[in-house]
N, C-alpha and C positions, 0 to 999 in steps of 0.2 A: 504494500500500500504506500508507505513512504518513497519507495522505487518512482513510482507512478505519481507522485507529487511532486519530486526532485524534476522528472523528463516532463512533467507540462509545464512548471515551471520555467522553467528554459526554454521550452519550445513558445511560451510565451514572450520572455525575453527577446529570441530571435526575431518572432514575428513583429514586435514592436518596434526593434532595431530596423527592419526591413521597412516598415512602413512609415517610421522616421527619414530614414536614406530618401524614399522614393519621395514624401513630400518634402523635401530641402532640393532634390534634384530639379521637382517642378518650381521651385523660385530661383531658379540658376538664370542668368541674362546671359544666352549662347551667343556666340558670335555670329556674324553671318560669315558664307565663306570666302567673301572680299576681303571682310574685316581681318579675319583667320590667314588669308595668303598674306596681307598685308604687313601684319603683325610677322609671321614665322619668315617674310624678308629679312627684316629688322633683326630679328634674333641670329640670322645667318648675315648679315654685315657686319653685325657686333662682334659676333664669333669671327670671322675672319682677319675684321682690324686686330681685336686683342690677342689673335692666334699672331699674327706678324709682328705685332709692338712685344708680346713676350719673348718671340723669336730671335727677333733684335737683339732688345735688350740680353738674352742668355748668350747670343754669337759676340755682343761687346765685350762682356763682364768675361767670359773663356777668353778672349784674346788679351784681356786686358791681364788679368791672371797667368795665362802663357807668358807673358813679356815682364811682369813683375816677378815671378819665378823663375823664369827660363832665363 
C-alpha cells in the first residue's frame, strides 16, 4: 500500500512538472526565422572576429616569448 502511494506520488510530481514545462513553453516569444538567421549571423561574426583576435594575440605572445627566451 505504501509502494503505491510513494509511485502516485511521483507520478504526480512528474505530471505537474510536465505540465509546468509545457505552460512556460506556451509564454516563450519565439523568434521568427528572419529574426533567428539574423541573430545566428551575429553569433558567427562574433565567433570568427574573436576566433582571429585570440589567434593573434597567442601567435604575438609565442613569438614574443620565442625571442625573450631564445
Amino acid at each position: 500500500m505504501a509502494d503505491k502511494i510513494v509511485r502516485t506520488a511521483k507520478e504526480n510530481k512528474i505530471k505537474k512538472w510536465w505540465r509546468e514545462t509545457i505552460g512556460e513553453l506556451k509564454k516563450v516569444n519565439w523568434p521568427t526565422p528572419h529574426e533567428a538567421w539574423r541573430l545566428t549571423k551575429i553569433v558567427i561574426y562574433v565567433i570568427l572576429i574573436m576566433g582571429a583576435l585570440l589567434g593573434g594575440l597567442d601567435f604575438g605572445f609565442t613569438k614574443l616569448i620565442g625571442w625573450i627566451v631564445g
